[in-house]
C-alpha positions in Angstrom: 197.8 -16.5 -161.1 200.6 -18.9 -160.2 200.3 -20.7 -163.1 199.4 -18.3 -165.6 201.4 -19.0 -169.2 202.0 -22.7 -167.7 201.2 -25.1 -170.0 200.7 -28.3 -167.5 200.3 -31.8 -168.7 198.0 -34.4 -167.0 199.4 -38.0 -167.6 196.4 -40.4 -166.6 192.5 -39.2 -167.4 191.1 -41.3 -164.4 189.5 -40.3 -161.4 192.0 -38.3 -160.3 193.7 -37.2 -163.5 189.9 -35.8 -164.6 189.2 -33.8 -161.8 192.2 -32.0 -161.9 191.5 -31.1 -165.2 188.0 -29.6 -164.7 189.5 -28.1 -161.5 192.2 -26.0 -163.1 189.8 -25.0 -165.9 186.4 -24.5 -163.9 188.3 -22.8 -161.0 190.2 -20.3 -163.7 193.7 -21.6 -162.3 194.5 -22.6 -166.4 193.3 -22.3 -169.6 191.6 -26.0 -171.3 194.0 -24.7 -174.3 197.2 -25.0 -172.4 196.5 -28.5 -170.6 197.4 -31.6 -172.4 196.2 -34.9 -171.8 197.0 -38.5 -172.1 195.4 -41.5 -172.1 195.5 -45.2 -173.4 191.6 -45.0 -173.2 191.2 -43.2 -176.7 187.1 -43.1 -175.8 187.2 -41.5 -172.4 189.8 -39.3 -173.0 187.7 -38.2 -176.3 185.0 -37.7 -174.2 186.9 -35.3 -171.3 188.4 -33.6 -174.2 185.5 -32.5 -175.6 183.5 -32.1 -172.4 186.4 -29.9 -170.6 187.9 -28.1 -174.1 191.2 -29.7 -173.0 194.0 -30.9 -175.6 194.3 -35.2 -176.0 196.9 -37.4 -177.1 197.8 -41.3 -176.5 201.4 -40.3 -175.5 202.9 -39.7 -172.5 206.0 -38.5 -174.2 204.0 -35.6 -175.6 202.5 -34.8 -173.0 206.5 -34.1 -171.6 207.5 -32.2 -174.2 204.8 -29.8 -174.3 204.3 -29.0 -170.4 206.2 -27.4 -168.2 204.3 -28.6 -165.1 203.6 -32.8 -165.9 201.2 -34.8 -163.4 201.5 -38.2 -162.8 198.2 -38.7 -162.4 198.5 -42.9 -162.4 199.0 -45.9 -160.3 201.6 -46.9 -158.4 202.6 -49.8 -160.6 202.6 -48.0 -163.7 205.3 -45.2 -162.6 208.0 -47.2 -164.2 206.4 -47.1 -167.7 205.9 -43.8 -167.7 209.5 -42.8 -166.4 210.8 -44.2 -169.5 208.0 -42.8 -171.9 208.6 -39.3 -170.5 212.5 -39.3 -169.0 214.0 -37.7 -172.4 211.3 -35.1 -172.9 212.0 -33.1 -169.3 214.3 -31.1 -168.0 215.3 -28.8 -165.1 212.9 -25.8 -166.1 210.0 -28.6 -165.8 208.1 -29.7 -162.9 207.0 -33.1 -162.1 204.2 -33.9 -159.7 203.5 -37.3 -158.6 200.1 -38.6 -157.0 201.2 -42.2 -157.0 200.7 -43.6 -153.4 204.0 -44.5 -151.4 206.3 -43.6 -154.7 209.4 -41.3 -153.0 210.5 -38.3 -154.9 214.1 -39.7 -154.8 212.1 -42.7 -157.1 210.6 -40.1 -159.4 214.0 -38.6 -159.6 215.7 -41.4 -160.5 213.8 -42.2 -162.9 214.5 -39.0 -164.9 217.6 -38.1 -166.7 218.2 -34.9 -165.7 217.9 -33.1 -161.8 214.1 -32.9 -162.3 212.2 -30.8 -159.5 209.8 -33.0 -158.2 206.5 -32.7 -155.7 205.0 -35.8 -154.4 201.7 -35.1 -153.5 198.6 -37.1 -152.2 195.1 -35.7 -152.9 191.9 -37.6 -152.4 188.7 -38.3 -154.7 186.8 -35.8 -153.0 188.6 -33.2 -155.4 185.6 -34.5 -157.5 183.6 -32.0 -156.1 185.9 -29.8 -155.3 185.9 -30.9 -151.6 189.3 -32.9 -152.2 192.2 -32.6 -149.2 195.4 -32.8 -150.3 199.5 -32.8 -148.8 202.3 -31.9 -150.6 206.0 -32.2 -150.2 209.4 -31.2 -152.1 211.6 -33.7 -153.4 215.3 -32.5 -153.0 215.3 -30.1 -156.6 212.1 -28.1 -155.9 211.9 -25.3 -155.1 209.3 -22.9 -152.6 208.5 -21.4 -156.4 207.1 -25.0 -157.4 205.7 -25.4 -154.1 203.6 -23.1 -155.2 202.9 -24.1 -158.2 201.4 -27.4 -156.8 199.4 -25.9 -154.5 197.8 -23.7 -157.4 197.0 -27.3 -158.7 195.2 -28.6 -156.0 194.2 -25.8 -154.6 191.6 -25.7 -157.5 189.8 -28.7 -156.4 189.7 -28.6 -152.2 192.1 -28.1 -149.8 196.5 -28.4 -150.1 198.5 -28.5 -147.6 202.5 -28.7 -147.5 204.2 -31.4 -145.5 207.6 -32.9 -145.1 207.9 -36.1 -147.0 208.6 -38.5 -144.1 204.7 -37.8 -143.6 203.4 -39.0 -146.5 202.6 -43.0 -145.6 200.4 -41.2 -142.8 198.9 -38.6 -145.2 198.2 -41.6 -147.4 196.1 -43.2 -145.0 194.1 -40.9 -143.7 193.2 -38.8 -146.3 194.1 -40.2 -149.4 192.2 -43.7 -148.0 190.0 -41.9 -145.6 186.9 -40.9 -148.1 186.3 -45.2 -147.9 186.5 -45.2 -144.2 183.6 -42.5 -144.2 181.9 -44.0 -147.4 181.5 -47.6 -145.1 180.5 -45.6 -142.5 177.9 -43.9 -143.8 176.3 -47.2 -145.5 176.2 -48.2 -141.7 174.4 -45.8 -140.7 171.7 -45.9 -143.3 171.5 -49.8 -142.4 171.1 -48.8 -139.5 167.9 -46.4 -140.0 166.8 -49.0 -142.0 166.6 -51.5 -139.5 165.3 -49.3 -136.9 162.7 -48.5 -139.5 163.0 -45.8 -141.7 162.5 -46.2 -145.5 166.3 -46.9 -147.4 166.0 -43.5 -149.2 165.6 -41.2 -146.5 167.7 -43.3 -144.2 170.4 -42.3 -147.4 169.6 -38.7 -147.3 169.5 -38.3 -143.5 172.9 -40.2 -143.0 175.2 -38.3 -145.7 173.5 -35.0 -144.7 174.8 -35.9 -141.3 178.0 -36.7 -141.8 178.2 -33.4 -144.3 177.1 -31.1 -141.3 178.6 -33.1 -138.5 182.0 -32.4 -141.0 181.4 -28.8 -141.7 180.8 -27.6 -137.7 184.5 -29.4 -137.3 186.0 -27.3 -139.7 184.3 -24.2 -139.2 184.0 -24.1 -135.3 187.0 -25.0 -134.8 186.3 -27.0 -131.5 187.9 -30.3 -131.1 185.5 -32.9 -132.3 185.3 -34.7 -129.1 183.6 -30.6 -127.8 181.1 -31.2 -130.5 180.3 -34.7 -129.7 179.5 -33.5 -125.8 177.0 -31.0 -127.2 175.4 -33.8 -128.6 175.7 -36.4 -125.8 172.9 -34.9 -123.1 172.7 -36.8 -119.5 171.0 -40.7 -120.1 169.7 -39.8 -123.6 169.7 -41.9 -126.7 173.1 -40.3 -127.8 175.4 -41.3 -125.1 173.4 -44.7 -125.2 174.9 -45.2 -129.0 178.4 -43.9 -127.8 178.7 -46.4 -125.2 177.8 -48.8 -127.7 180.5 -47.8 -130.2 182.9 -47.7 -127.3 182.0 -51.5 -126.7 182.1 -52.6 -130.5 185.9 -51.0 -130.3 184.5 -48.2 -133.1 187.8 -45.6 -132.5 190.2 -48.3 -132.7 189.4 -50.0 -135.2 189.8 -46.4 -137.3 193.0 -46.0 -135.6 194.2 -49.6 -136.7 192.9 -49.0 -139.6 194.7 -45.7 -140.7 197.7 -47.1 -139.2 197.7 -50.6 -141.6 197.2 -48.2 -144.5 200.2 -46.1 -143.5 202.1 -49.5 -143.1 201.1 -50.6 -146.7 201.6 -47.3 -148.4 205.9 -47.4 -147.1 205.8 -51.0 -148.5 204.5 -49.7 -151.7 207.8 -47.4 -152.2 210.2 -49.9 -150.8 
């Protein structure tokens, strides 16, 4: 009920900006009649409108003026752009959330005429399915009550959790970059069943189903992954065989350099 009689505005019907939207409505967190959306893509935002019941329009500066909670649901690059469109139409009783990777709240707020509260948040494409992780932080005129208020937002679609800003780069890289680490994993392994012989559609289906379960007994065991993996890993069997194998192709640290080259290029993104 946090955001009950909040009109919010979504800025940016892509990926991102459209799941939020069926979020909030399918999860009952808002009502389509008080979200507003915009769009340069007349067609596809014509087509979420109708498909989610949500209010369209082709300006961002509407969008400001009629929400009292505005997403910035776009890319980095364009943040500047839509400063400008929307920096007249808010005010200190609004809230501003950012998803841009690597943009600081002290950017957002700079941006804005007038001591905006702002949350810089970083959710992830899983909130497609309502599966998405997300962190959150305060930028220095929010308050715990829009804290909250975020959360609502992407607690509708997956998981939120609240984190200090200086975390963000790292947050960025795992989770908000982390669904294509998994995604080029899991083609691997269904290359891999291929090529030891299995037919490409089952090799598909046995491989995502894996990583789905292999996912779920993390979360809801609550053992430490590397527990799980010695379940799995019996005395000179085939799965320890693999391991070593993995070991000797450097498999963990090439994730590790991986996340860690992502944090790297989402500070370079806010400098």
């Amino acid at each position: 009920m946090v955001l009950k009689d909040k009109r919010i505005g979504i800025i940016g019907a892509g990926a991102m900006g459209s799941a939020l939207c069926r979020g909030l409505v399918n999860a009952g967190a808002a009502e389509a009649a008080s979200i507003l959306l915009s769009d340069p893509h007349a067609e596809h935002l014509r087509t979420l409108g109708e498909a989610v019941g949500v209010r369209t329009t082709d300006s961002n500066a509407d969008v400001a003026e009629f929400a009292d909670l505005i997403v910035l649901a776009v890319k980095p690059m364009t943040i500047p752009s839509v400063l400008v469109d929307i920096s007249g139409h808010v005010s200190p009783r609004k809230l501003v959330i950012s998803i841009a990777a690597g943009i600081h709240t002290a950017t957002i707020e700079s941006g804005l005429a007038a001591p905006v509260p702002v949350v810089r948040a970083m959710p992830n494409t899983a909130a497609q399915v309502n599966a998405g992780a997300c962190a959150f932080c305060r930028g220095a005129h929010a308050t715990d009550e829009h804290l909250a208020q975020a959360a609502a937002v992407f607690e509708s679609v997956g998981t939120a959790i609240r984190v200090e800003e200086r975390m963000m780069d790292a947050v960025t890289a795992l989770s908000g970059s982390g669904p294509a680490y998994v995604y080029l994993m899991i083609e691997a392994l269904i290359d891999g069943g291929v090529k030891a012989g299995l037919p490409r559609d089952l090799a598909h289906q046995l491989a995502a189903q894996t990583v789905f379960g292999a996912s779920r007994m993390v979360i809801e065991t609550g053992r430490h992954p590397a527990q799980l993996k010695d379940m799995v890993a019996t005395p000179s069997g085939t799965t320890i065989t693999a391991l070593a194998a993995l070991e000797h192709a450097g498999f963990r640290a090439a994730l590790i350099d991986a996340v860690e080259r992502a944090a790297l290029r989402s500070a370079e993104l806010g400098q």
